[in-house]
C-alpha angles and dihedrals in degrees: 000000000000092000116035095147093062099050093053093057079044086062102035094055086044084058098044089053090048085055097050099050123070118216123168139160126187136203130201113241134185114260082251095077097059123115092259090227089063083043081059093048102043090057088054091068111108112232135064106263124214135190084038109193130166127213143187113215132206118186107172102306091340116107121181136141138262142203118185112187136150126233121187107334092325123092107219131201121186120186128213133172130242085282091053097241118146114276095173145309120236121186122189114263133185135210102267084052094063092065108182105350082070086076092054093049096040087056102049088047089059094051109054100034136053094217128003142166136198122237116164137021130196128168106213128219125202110212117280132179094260123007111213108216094192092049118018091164124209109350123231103239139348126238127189147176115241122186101195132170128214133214088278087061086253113171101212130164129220135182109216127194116205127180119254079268091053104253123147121260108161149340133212120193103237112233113207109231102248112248094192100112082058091073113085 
């Protein structure tokens, strides 16, 4: 090869990009198919759930489950691995449940983007012992879903994770699963 420097910066910048772009698609499974250590926890939650489905997630190279349930007024997910041990937890959330860390991310919103909205709030849980349904406490972050438009009148989404004051971690760039094998 005449230029191996350049194909591994080639590469390293291909994995950089994977990294920064969240694409997932999930699949609805039977309840047969969990890992039957996230089938156990589950059943410790307090609570009676309701709306129980189960899904297999795939995000790049990176394959967990997912059951996504509602207790009480408030839709649940909760993440495992392939073992079934408890990735997080991540309730919806809305605006007015953000309290003050709404003003920090409001701010930093404004000032990176011309124009944004958000779509979609979670407060995210780490694992923890013994997860409290009725009372999961302050979360550890929160993630949302942000749809913003640039000068060139670009609609992009992002998924940004802020800590529990607000303050920005991380972003992902959101990657529609493509429809297209849907048209006959």
């Amino acid at each position: 090869m005449k230029h191996p420097i350049l194909a591994l910066l080639i590469v390293l910048s291909s994995l950089t990009y994977a990294q920064n772009v969240k694409q997932e698609f999930e699949q609805g499974i039977e309840a047969d198919e969990m890992p039957q250590a996230a089938i156990r926890y589950l059943q410790s939650l307090e609570g009676t759930k309701k709306r129980l489905q189960y899904y297999r997630e795939q995000d790049g190279d990176r394959q967990s489950f997912e059951a996504k349930f509602k207790i009480g007024r408030s839709k649940y997910s909760a993440e495992f691995d392939r073992d079934g041990m408890l990735e997080d937890i991540e309730i919806i959330r809305n605006q007015k449940e953000m309290g003050t860390s709404l003003t920090a991310v409001n701010n930093y919103l404004e000032t990176n983007f011309e124009r944004h909205r958000i779509e979609k709030i979670q407060a995210h849980y780490e694992p923890k012992a013994a997860f409290d349904t009725a009372n999961p406490g302050i979360p550890d972050a929160w993630e949302l879903i942000v749809a913003t438009k640039n000068t060139e009148n670009k609609l992009e989404r992002f998924e940004m994770t802020f800590d529990a004051d607000g303050n920005f971690l991380k972003s992902r760039k959101v990657v529609r699963q493509s429809y297209e094998f849907l048209l006959f």
